[in-house]
N, C-alpha and C positions, 0 to 999 in steps of 0.2 A: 183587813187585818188591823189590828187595837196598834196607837202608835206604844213604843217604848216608853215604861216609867220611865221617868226620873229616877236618877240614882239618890239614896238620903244620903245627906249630909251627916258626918259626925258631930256636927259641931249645932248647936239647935240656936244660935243665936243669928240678928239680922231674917230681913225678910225671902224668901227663898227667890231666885234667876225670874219663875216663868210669873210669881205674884210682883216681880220688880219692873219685867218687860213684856209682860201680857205674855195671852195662851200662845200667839205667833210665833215666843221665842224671841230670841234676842235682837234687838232694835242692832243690827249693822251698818246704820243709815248714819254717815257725818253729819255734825248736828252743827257745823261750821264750814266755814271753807277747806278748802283739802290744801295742806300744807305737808312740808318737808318735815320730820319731826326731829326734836333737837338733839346734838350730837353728843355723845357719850365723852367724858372726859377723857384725852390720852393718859396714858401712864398706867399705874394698876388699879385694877378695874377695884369699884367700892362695891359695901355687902349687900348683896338685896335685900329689901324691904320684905317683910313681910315674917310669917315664920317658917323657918328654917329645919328648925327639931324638933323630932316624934318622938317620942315613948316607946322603947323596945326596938326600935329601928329593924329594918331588914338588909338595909344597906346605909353606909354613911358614907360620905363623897365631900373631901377636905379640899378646895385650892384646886381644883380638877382642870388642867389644861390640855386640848390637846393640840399637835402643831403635824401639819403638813407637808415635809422640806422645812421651809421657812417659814411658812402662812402660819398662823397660829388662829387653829379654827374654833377654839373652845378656851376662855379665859377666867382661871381660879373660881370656877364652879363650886360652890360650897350649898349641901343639900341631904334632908335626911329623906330617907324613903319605907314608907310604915307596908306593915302586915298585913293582907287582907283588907287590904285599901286600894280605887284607881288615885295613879297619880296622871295627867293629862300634862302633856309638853306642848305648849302651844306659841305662835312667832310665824313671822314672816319667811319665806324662802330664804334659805343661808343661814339662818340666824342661829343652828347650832344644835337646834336639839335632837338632829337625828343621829348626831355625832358624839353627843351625850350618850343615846340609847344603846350605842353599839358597844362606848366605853364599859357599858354593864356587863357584858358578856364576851370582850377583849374580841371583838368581831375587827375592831379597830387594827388589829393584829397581823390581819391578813393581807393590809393595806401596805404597800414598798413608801418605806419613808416615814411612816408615822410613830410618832412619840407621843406618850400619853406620861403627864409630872403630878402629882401630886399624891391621894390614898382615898382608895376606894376599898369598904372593907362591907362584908358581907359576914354577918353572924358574927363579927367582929377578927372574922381573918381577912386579913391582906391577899385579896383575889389577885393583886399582880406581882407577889411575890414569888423569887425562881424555885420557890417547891411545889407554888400550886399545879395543879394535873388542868392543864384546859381543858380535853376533853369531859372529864369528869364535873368540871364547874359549868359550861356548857349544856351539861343534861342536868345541874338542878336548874338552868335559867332559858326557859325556852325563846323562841323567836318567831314572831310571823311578821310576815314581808309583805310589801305595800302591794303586790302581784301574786294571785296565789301561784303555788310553786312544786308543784304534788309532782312526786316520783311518775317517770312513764313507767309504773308497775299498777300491777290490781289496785284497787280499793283498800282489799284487804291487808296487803303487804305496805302500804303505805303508812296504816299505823301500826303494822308487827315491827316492822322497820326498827326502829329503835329500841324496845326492847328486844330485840334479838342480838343487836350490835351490843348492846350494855347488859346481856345476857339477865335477864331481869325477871322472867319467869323460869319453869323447871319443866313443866310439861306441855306438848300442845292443849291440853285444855284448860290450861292457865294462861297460855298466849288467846285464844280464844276468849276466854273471858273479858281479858283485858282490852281488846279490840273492839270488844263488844262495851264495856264499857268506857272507853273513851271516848266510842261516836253517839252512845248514849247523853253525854256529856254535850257532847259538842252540837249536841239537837239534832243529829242527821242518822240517827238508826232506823229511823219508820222509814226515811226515802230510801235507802241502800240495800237494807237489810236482805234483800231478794236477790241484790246483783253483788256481790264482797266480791268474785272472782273480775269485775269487769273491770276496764281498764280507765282510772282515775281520771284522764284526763278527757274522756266522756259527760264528765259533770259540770254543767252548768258554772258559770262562775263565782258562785253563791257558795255554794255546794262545793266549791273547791278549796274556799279560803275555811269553809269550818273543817272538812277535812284534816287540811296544813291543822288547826287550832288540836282534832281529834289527835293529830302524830304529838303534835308536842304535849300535849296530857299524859301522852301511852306511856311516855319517859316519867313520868310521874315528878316534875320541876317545882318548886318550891316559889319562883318571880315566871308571869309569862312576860313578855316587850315585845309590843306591836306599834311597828311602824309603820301610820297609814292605813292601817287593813280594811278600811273601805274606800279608800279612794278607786276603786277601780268598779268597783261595784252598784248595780241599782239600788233606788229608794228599801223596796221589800228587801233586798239579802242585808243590805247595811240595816235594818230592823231587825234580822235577826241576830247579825251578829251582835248589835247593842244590848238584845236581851242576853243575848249570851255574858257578855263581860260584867252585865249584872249576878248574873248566876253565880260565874267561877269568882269574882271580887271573896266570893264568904270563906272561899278555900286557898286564895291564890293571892299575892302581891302584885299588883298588875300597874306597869308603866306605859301608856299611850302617844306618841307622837302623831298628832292630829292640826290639820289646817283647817278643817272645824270648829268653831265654837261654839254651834250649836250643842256638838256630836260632844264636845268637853263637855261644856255644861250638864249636856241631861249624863254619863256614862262617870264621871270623878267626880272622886271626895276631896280631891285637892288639888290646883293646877298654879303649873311653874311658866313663869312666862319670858321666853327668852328673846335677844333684840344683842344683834352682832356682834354673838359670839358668848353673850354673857347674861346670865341668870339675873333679870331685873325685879321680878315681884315672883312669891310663893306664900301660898295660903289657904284656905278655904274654899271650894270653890264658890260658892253662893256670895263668899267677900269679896273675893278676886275680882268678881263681875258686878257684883253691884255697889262696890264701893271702893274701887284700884287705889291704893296709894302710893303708886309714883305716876308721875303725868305719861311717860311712856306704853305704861300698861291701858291705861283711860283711852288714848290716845288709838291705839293698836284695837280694844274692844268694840270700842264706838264708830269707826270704821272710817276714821283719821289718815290712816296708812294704813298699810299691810300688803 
């Protein structure tokens, strides 16, 4: 099997990841001794480096904090997030950005104790204002989970599932269609297509996370966020799902939480790099990685810490 392109960059300046770090991919090797890296200033956290604001935005995210009881896990996060572009969150364990991802779709919500301060606005409304409908903001912003997570129901029913709940077609052969194609989409209708009655959680673990990816299409979402969705997964299924998030990128705003750097680099147009609790570098990705400017970031890619 051909590995995954590379995602293009928007941005056509600098020399591209794999002509900066050879065809192997990104040099992860410390290029010094392995050190503590230096500590972040107390008090309110400063702005990251880097750039910050898209053109047309699909989300914008002002001062974004979020706290835990008393922990504050997420510190004045300030970040735009464009259309039909991956954005890649990338960081050490803890360091926030998966806390980020869930603030997108108020998943954070569900959490006893959690407070989320600042404004986060999607299409330029305030997603955590008391008029918005969660459910309803929920089915434009899908979700896939670092484990896939498929209904113990059919195949089939797995991506009727939601449109049925958000009553989304009229007849069964509009729901039909639509399941057809959303696993069309998700690359997995040549393997299933024979078995739609059988029971989901027969499929492979490959086959199970594009599934999850087929349900959240079926709702027809405007942002998907995926947190991890290969980590659980072999080399081949994490290649397909990579080509996949190249595919849906043309139709879809797509935010990635990944402890990959490889898997950033070749899969986003632009990655946010965060480090205890706070948004320290955002940019290009091709800049990001071959030319960080803050030492944090440098530090973190080159395989300093992490």
């Amino acid at each position: 099997m051909s590995q995954p392109r590379r995602a293009e960059s928007n941005s056509g300046s600098g020399a591209g990841v794999r002509d900066r770090f050879g065809d192997g991919g990104l040099n992860l090797k410390p290029s010094g001794r392995m050190h503590v890296p230096e500590s972040l200033e107390p008090g309110s956290p400063g702005r990251p480096v880097g750039e910050i604001a898209v053109a047309d935005p699909i989300f914008s995210c002002r001062d974004v904090s979020v706290f835990y009881g008393d922990k504050q896990a997420l510190k004045s996060v300030t970040i735009d997030i464009a259309r039909r572009q991956v954005l890649a969150a990338i960081g050490p364990s803890g360091c926030g950005k998966s806390t980020f991802l869930r603030c997108l779709n108020r998943m954070n919500d569900t959490i006893p104790g959690a407070r989320v301060t600042g404004a986060i606005t999607m299409d330029g409304q305030d997603i955590y204002s008391r008029r918005q409908d969660v459910a309803q903001l929920r089915a434009r912003i899908g979700m896939v989970f670092q484990k896939p997570n498929p209904f113990p129901k059919s195949i089939y029913d797995n991506v009727a599932y939601g449109p049925r709940i958000h009553r989304l077609t009229r007849s069964r052969a509009d729901l039909d269609e639509l399941v057809f194609t959303s696993l069309q989409r998700a690359g997995l209708w040549s393997e299933v297509k024979d078995r739609l009655g059988s029971l989901a959680l027969g499929l492979s673990g490959g086959q199970q996370q594009r599934l999850c990816i087929a349900r959240t299409l079926a709702v027809q979402p405007e942002v998907i966020l995926m947190d991890e969705p290969c980590s659980a997964l072999d080399p081949i299924a994490t290649a397909h799902i990579e080509d996949l998030i190249e595919q849906l990128r043309a139709s879809y705003a797509i935010v990635i939480v990944t402890h990959s750097m490889q898997q950033a680099a070749r899969v986003s147009q632009r990655t946010a790099y965060f480090y205890m609790g706070q948004l320290i570098e955002v940019g290009d990705t091709d800049r990001v990685f071959t030319n960080p400017q803050h030492r944090l970031t440098e530090d973190y890619i080159t395989g300093r810490f992490g």
